[in-house]
C-alpha positions as protocol buffer text, in pm:
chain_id: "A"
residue {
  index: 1
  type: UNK
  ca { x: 1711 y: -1618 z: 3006 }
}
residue {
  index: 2
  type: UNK
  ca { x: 1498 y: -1426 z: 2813 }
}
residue {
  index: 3
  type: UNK
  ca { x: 1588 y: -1044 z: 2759 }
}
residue {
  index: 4
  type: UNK
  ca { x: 1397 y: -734 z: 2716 }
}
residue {
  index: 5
  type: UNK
  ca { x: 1456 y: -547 z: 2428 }
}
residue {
  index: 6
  type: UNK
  ca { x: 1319 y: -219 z: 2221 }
}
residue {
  index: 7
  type: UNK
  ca { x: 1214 y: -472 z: 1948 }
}
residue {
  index: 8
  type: UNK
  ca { x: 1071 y: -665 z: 2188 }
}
residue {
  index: 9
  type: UNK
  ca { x: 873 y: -424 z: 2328 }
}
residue {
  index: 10
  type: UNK
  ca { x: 728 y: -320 z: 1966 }
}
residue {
  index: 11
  type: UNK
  ca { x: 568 y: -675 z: 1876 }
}
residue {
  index: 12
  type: UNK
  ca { x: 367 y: -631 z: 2205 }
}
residue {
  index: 13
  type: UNK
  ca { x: 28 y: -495 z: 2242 }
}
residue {
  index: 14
  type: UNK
  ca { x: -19 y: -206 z: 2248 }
}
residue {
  index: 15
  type: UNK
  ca { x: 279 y: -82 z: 2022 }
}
residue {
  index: 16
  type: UNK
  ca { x: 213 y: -358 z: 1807 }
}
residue {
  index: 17
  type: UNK
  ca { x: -189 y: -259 z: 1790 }
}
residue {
  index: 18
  type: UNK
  ca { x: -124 y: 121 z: 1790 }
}
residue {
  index: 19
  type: UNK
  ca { x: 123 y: 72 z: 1490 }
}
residue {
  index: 20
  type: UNK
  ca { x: -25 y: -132 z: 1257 }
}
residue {
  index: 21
  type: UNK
  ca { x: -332 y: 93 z: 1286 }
}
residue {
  index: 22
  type: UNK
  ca { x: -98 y: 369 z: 1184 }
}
residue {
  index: 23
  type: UNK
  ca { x: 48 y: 178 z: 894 }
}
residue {
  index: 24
  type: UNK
  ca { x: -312 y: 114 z: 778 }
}
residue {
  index: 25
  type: UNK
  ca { x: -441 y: 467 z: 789 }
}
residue {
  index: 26
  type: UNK
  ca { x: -115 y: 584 z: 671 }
}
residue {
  index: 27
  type: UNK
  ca { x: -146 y: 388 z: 362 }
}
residue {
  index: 28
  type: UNK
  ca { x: -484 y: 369 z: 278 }
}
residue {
  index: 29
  type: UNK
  ca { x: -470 y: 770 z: 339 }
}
residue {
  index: 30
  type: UNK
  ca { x: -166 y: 747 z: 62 }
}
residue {
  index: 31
  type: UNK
  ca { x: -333 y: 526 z: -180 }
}
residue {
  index: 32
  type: UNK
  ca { x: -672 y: 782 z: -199 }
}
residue {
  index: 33
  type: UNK
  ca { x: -448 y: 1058 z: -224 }
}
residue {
  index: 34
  type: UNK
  ca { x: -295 y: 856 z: -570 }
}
residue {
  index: 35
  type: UNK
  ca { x: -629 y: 854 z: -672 }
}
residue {
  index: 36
  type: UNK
  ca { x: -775 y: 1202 z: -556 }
}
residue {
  index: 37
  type: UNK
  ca { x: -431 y: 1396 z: -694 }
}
residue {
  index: 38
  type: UNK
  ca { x: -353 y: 1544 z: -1034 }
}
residue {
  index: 39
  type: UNK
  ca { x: -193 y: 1227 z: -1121 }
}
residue {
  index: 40
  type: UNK
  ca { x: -443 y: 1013 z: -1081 }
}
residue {
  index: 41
  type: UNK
  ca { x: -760 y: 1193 z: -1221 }
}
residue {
  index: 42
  type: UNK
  ca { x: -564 y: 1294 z: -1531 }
}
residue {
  index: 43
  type: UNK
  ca { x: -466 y: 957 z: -1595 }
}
residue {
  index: 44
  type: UNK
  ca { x: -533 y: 883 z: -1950 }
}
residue {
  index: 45
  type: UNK
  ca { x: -544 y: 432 z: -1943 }
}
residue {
  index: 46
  type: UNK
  ca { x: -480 y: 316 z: -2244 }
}
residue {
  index: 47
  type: UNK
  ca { x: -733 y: 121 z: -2487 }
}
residue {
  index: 48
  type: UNK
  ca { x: -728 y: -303 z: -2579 }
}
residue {
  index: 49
  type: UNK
  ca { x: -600 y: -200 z: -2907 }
}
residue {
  index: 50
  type: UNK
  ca { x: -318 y: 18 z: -2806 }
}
residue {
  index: 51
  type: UNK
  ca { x: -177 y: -212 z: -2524 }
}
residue {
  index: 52
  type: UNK
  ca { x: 205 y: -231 z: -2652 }
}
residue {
  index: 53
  type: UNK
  ca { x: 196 y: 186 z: -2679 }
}
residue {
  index: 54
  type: UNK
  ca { x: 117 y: 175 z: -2263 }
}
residue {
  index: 55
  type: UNK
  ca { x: 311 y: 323 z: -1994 }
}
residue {
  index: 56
  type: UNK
  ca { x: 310 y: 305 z: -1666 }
}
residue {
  index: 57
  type: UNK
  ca { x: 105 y: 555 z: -1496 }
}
residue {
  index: 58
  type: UNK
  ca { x: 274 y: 776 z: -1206 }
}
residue {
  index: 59
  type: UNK
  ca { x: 79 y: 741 z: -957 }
}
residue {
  index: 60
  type: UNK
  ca { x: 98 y: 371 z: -1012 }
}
residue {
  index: 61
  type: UNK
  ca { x: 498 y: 372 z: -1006 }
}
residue {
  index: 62
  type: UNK
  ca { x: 484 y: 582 z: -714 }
}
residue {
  index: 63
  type: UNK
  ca { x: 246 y: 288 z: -548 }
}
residue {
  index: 64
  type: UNK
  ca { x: 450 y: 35 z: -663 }
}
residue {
  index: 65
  type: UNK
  ca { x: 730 y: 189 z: -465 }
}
residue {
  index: 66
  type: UNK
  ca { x: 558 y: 313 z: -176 }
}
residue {
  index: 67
  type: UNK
  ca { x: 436 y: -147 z: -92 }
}
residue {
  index: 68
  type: UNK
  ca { x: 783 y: -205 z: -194 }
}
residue {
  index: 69
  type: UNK
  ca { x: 951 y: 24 z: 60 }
}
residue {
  index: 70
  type: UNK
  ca { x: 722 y: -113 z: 388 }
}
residue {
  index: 71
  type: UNK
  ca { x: 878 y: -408 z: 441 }
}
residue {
  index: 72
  type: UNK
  ca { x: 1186 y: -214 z: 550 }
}
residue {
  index: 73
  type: UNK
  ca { x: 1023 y: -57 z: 844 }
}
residue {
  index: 74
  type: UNK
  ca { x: 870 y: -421 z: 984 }
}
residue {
  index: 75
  type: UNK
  ca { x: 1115 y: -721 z: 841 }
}
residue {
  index: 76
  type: UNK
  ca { x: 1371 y: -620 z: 1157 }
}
residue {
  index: 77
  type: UNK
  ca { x: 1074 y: -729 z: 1395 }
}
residue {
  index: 78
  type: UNK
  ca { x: 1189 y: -1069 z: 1587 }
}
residue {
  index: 79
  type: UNK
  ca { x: 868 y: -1275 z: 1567 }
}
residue {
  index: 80
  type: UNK
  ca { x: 685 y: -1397 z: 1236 }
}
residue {
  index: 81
  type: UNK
  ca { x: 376 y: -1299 z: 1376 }
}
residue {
  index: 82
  type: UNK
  ca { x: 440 y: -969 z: 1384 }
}
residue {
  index: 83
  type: UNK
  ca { x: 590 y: -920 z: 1026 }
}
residue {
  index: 84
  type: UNK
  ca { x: 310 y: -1140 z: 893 }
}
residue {
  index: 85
  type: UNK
  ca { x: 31 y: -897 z: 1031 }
}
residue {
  index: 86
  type: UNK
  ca { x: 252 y: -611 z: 872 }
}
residue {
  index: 87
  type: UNK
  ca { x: 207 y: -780 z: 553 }
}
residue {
  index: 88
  type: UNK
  ca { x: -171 y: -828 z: 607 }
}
residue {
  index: 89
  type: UNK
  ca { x: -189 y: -463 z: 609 }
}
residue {
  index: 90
  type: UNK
  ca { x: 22 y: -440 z: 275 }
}
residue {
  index: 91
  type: UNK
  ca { x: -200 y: -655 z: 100 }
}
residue {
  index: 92
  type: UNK
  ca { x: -481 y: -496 z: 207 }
}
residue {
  index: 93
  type: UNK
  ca { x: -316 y: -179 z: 66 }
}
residue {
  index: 94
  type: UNK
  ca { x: -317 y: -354 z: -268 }
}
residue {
  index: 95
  type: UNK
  ca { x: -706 y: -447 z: -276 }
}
residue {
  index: 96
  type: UNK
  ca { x: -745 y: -114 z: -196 }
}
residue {
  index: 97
  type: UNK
  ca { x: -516 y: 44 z: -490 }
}
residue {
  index: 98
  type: UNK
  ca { x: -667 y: -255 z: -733 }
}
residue {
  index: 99
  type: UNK
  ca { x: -1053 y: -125 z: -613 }
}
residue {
  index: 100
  type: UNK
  ca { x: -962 y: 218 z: -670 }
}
residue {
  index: 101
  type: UNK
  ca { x: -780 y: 127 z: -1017 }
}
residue {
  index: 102
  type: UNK
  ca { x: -1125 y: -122 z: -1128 }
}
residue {
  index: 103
  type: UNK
  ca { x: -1336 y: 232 z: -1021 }
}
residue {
  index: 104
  type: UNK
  ca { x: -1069 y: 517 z: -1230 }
}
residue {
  index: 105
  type: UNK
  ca { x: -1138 y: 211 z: -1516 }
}
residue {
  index: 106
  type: UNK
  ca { x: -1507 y: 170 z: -1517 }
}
residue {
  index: 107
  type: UNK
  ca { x: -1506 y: 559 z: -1485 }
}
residue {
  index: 108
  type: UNK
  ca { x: -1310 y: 643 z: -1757 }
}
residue {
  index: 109
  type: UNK
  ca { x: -1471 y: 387 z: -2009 }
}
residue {
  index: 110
  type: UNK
  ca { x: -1820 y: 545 z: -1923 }
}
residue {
  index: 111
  type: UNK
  ca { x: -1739 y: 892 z: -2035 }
}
């Protein structure tokens, strides 16, 4: 017998619709923040010839973290299907932060 349950309920449209929607403008909100905030404009990247003197950037960290902490809110779901399109939205969280990253890098090398 099959039985209803709040987990259930949340890999069904539309919860399931409604909250990967939010996960996606949540994050790709968070990710142009990164790049629109003090940390990210005052990024200094480092040049070819200084590569072993590089750090980390903040805002980079704090993205790093931010993909690494999603999985915590989806891998309970039941059903593959659902934690699979949760991690469709994280990668496309990535191409975003990698576009932005390619743009703050072409920018920076042109001034």
């Amino acid at each position: 017998a099959s039985q209803c349950s709040c987990l259930g309920v949340l890999c069904k449209d539309p919860l399931l619709s409604r909250w990967l929607e939010w996960e996606d403008a949540r994050g790709l909100d968070y990710v142009s923040g990164l790049f629109s905030s003090d940390a990210g404009s005052d990024c200094t990247l480092c040049q070819i010839s200084e590569v072993s003197e590089c750090k980390l950037p903040q805002f980079a960290d704090d993205f790093v973290t931010y993909i690494l902490a999603m999985p915590s809110r989806y891998s309970f779901l039941p059903e593959m299907a659902c934690q699979s399109k949760f991690f469709h939205v994280q990668a496309k969280l990535v191409e975003k932060f990698c576009s932005c990253l390619r743009e703050l890098v072409s920018t920076t090398m042109n001034e």
